[in-house]
Backbone atoms as SQL, in Angstrom:
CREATE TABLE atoms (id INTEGER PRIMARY KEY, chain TEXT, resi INTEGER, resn TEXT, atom TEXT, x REAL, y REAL, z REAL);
INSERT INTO atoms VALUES
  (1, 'A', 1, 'UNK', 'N', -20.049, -51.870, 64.633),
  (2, 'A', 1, 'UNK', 'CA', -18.725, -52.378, 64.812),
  (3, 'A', 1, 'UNK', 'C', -17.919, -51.424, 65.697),
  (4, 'A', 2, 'UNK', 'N', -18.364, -51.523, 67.020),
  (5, 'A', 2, 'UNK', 'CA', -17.264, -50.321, 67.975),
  (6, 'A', 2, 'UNK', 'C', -16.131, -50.825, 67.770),
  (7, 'A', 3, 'UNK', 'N', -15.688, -52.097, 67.852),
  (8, 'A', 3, 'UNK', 'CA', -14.395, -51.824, 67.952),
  (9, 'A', 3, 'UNK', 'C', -13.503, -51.182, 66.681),
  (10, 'A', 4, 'UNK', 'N', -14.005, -51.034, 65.946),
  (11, 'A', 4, 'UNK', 'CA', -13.111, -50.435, 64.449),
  (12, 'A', 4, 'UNK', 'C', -13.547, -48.879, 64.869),
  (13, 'A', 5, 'UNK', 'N', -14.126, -47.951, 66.000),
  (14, 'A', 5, 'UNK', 'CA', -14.002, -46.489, 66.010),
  (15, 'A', 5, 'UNK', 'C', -12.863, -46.132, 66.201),
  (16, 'A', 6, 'UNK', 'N', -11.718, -46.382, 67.031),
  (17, 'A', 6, 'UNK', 'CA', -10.457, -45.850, 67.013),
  (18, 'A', 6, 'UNK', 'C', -9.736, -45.443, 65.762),
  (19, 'A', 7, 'UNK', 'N', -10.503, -46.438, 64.809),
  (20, 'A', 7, 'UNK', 'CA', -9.801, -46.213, 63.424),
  (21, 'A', 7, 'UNK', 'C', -9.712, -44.903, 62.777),
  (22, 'A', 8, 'UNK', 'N', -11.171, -44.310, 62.929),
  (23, 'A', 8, 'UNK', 'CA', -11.472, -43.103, 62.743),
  (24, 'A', 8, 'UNK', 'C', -11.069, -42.071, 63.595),
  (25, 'A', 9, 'UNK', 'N', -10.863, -40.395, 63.306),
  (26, 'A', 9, 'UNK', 'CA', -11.379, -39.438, 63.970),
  (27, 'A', 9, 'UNK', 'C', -12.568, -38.513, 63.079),
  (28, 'A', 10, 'UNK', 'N', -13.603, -38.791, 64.111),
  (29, 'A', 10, 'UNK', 'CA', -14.938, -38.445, 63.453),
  (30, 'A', 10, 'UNK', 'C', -14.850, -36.757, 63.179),
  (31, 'A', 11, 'UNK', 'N', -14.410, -36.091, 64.171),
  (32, 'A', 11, 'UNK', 'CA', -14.457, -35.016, 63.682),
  (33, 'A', 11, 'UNK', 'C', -13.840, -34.179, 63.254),
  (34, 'A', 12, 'UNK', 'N', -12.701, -34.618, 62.862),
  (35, 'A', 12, 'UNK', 'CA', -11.880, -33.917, 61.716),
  (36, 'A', 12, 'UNK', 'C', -12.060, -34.799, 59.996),
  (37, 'A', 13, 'UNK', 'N', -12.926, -35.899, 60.671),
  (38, 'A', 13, 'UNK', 'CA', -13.388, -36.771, 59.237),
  (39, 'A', 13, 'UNK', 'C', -12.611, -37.357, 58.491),
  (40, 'A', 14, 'UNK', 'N', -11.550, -38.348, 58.982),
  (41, 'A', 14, 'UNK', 'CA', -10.511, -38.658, 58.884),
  (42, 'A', 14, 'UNK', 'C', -10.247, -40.398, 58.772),
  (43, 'A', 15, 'UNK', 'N', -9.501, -40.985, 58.460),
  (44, 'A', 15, 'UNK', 'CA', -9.215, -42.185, 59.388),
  (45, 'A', 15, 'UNK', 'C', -8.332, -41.933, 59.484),
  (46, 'A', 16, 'UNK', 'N', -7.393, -42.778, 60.717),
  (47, 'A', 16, 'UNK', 'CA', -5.948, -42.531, 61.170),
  (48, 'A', 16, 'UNK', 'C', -5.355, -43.832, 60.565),
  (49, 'A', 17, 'UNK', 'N', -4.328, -43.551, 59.611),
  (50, 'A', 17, 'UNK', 'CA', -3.489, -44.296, 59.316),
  (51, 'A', 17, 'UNK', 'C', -2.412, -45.354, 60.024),
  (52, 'A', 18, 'UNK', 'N', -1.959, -44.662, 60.441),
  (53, 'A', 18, 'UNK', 'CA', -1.052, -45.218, 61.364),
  (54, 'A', 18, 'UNK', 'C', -1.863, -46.387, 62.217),
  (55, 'A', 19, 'UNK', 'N', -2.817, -45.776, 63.225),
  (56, 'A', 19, 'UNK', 'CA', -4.068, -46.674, 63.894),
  (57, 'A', 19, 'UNK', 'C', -4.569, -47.780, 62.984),
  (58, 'A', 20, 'UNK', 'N', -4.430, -47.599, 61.409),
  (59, 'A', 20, 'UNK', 'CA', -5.054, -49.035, 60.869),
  (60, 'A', 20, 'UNK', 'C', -4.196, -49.647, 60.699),
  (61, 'A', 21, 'UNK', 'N', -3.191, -49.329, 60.620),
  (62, 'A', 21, 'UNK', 'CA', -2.109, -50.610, 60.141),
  (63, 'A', 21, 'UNK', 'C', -1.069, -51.066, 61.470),
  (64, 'A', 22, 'UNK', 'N', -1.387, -50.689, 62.366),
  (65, 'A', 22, 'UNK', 'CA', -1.049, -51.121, 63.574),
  (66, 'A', 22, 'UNK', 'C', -2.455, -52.120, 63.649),
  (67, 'A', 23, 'UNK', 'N', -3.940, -51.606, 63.599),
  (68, 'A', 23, 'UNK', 'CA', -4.706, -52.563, 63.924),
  (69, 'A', 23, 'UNK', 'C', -4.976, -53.787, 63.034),
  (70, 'A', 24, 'UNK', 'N', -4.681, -53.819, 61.764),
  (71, 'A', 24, 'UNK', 'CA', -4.600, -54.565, 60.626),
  (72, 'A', 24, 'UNK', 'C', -3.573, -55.722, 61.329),
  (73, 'A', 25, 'UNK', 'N', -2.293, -54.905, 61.519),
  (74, 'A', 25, 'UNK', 'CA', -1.384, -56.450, 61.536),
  (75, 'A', 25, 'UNK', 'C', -1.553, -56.978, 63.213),
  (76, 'A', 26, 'UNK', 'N', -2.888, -56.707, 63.928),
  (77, 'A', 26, 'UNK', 'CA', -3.017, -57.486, 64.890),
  (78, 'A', 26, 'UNK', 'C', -4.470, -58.165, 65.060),
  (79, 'A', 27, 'UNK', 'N', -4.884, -58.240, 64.221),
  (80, 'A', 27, 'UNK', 'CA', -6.966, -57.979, 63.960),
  (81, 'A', 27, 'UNK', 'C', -6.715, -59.316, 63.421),
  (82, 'A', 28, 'UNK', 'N', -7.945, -60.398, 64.216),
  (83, 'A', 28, 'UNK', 'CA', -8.171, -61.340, 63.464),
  (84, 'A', 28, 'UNK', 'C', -8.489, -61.642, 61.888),
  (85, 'A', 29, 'UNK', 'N', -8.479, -62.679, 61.732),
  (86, 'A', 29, 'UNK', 'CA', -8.733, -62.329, 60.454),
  (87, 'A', 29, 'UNK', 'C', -10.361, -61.942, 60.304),
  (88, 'A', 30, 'UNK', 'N', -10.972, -62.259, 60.639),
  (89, 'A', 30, 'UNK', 'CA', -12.378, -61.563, 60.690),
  (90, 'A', 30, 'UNK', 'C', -12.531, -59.894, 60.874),
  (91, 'A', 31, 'UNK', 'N', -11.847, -59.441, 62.146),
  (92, 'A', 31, 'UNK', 'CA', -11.169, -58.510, 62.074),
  (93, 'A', 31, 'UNK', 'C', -11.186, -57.512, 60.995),
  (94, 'A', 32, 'UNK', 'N', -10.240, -57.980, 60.908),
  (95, 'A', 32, 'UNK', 'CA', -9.207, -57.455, 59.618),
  (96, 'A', 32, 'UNK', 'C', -10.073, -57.118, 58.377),
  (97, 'A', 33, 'UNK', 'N', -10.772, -58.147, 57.787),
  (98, 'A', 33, 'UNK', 'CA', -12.002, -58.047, 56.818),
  (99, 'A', 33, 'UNK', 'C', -12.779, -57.266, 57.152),
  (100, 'A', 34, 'UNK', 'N', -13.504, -56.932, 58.166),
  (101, 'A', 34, 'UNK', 'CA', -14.497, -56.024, 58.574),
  (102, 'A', 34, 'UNK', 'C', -13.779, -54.450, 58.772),
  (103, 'A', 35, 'UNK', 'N', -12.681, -54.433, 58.892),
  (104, 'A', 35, 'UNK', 'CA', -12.011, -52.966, 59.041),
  (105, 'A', 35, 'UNK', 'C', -11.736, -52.805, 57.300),
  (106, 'A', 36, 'UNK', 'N', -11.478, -53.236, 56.500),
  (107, 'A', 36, 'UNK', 'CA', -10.793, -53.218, 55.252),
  (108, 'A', 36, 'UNK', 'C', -12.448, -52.762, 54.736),
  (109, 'A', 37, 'UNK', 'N', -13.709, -53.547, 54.836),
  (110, 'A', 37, 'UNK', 'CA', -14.560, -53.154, 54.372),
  (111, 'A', 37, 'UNK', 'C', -15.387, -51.496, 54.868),
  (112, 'A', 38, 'UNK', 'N', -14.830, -51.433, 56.150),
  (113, 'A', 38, 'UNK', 'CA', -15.548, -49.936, 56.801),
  (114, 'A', 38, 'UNK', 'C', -14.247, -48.997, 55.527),
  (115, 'A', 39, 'UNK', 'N', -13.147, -49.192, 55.671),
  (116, 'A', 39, 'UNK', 'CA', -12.258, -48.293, 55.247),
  (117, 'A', 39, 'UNK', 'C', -12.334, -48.159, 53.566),
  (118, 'A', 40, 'UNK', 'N', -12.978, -48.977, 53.025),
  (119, 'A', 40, 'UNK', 'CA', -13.444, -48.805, 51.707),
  (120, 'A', 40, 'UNK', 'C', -14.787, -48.316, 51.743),
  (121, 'A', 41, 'UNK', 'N', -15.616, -48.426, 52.829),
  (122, 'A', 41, 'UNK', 'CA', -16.863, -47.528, 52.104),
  (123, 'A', 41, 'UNK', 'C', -16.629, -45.622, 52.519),
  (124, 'A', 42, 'UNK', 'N', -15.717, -45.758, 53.811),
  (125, 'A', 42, 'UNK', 'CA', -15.107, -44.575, 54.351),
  (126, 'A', 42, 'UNK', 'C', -14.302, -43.882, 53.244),
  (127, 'A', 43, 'UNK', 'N', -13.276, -44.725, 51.949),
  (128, 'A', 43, 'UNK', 'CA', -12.631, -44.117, 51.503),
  (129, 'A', 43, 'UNK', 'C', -13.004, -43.685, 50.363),
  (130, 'A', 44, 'UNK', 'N', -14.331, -44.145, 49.698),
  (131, 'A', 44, 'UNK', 'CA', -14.868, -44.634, 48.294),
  (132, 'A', 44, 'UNK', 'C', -13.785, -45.180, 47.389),
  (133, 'A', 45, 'UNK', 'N', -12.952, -45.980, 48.102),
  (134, 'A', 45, 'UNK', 'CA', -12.304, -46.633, 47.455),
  (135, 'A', 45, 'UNK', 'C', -11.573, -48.048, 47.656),
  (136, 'A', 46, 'UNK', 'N', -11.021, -48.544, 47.222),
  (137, 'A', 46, 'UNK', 'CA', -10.702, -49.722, 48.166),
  (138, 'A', 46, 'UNK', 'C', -9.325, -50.386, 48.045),
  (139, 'A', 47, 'UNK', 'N', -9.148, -49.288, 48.869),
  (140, 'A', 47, 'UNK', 'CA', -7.471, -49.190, 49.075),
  (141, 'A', 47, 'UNK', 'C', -6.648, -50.252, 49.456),
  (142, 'A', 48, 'UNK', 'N', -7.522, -51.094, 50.597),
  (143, 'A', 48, 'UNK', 'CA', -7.650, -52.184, 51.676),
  (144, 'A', 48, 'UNK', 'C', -7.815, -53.472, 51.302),
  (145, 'A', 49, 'UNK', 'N', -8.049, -53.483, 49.578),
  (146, 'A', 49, 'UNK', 'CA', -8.276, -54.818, 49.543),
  (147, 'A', 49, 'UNK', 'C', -9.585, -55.352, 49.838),
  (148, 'A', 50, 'UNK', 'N', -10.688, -55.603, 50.386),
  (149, 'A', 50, 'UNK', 'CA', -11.483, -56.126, 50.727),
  (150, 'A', 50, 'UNK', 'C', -11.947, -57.101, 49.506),
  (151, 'A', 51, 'UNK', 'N', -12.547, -58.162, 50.314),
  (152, 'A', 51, 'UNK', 'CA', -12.853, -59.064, 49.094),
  (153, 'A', 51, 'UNK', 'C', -13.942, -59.467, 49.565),
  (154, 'A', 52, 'UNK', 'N', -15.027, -59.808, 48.722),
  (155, 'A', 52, 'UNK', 'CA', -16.502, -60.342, 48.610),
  (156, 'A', 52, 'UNK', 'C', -16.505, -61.818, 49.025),
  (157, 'A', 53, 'UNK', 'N', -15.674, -62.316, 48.159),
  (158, 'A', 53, 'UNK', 'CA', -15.376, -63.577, 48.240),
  (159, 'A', 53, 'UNK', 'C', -14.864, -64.160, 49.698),
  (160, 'A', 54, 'UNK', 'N', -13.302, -63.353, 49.948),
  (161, 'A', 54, 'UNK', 'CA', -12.971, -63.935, 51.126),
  (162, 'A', 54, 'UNK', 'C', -14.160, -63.791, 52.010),
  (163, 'A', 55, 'UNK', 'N', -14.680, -62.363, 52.707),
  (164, 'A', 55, 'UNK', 'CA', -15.728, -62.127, 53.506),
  (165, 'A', 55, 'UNK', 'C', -16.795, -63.489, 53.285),
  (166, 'A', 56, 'UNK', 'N', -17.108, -63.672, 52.536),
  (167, 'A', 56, 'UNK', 'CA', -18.226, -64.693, 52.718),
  (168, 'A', 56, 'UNK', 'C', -17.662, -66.232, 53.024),
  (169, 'A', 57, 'UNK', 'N', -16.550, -65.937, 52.765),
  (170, 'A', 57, 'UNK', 'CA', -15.836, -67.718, 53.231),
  (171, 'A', 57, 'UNK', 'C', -15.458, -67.835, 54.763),
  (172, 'A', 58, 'UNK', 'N', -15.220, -66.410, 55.353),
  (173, 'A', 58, 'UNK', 'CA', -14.621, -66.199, 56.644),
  (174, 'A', 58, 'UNK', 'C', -14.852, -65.756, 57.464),
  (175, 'A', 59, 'UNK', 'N', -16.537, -64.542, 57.345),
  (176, 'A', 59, 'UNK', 'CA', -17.459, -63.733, 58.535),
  (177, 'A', 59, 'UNK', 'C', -18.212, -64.665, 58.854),
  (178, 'A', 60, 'UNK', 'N', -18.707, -64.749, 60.484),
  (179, 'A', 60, 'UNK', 'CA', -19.302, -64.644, 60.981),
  (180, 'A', 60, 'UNK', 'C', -20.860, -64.081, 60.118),
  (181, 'A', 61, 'UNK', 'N', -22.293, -64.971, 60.595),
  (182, 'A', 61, 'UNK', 'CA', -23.327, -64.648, 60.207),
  (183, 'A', 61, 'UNK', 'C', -23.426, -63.236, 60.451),
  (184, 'A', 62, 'UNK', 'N', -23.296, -62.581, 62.001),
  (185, 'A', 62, 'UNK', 'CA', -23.344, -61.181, 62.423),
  (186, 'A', 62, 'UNK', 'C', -23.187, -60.336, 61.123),
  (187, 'A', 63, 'UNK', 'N', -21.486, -60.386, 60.949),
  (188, 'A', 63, 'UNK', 'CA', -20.919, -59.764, 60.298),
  (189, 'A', 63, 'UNK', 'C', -21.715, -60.044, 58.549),
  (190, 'A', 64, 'UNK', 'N', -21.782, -61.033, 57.958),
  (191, 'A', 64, 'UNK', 'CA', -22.311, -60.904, 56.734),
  (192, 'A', 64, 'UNK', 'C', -23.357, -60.086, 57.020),
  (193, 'A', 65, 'UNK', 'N', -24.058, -60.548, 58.095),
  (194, 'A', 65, 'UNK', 'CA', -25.389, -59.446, 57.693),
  (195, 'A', 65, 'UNK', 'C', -25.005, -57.661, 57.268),
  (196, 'A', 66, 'UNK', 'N', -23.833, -57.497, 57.878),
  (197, 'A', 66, 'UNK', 'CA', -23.935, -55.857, 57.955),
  (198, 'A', 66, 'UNK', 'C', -23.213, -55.840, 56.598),
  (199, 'A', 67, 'UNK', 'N', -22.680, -56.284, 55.889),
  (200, 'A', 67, 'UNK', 'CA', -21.959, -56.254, 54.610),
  (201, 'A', 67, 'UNK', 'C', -23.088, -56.350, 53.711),
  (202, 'A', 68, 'UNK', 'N', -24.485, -57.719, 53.748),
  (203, 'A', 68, 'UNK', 'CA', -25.159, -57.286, 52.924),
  (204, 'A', 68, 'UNK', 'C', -26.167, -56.456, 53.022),
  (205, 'A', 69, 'UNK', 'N', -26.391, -55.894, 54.040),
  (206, 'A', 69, 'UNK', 'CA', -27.052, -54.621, 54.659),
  (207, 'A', 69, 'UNK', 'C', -26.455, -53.107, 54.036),
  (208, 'A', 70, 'UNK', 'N', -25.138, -52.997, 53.786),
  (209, 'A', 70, 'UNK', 'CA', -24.745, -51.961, 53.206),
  (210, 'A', 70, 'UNK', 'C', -24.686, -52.248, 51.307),
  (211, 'A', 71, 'UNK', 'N', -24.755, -53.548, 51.270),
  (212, 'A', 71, 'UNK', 'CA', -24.439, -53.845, 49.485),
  (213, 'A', 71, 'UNK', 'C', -26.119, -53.537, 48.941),
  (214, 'A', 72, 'UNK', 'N', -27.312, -53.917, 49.981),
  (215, 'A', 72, 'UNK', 'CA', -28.443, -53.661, 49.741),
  (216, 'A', 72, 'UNK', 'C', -28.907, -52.426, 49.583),
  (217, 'A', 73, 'UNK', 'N', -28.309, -51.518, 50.635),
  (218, 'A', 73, 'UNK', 'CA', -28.659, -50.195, 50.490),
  (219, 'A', 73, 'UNK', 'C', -27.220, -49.048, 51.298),
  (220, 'A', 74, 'UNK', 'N', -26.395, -48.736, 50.264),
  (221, 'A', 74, 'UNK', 'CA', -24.950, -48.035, 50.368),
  (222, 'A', 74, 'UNK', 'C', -25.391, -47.006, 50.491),
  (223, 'A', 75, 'UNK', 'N', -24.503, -46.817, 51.536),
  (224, 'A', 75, 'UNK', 'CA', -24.419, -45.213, 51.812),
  (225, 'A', 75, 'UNK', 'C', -22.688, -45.090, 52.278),
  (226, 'A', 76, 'UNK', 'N', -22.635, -43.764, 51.612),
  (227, 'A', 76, 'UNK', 'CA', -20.965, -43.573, 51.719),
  (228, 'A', 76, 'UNK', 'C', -20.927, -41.937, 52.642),
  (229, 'A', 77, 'UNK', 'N', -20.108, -41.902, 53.562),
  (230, 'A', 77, 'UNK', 'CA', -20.111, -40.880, 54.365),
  (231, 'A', 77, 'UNK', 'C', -19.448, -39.912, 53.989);
């Protein structure tokens, strides 16, 4: 998912706040779901809301795959 790297700064290991919620209130809604889910496995928490449910009513095949690709085998950074 390149376009959700801005979200981050990798090497201070961070996400930028400001950068998500500027990108949140302009991110499709597909978007939007796929950043909420990086920022919950980024945060071990799920600050963002993400939902199982919505995601599967509203991704793209692409996108489900990488959601159940990480629910199959999680890894948290």
């Amino acid at each position: 998912m390149p376009e959700l790297l801005p979200l981050f700064d990798f090497n201070e290991r961070v996400y930028l706040s400001d950068v998500v919620e500027r990108y949140l209130s302009t991110a499709s809604h597909g978007e939007s779901i796929m950043a909420r889910f990086a920022l919950g496995i980024w945060r071990h928490e799920n600050q963002y809301n993400f939902d199982f449910l919505e995601a599967a009513s509203i991704l793209d095949e692409r996108y489900k795959v990488i959601v159940a690709s990480w629910f199959n085998d999680p890894f948290w950074p």
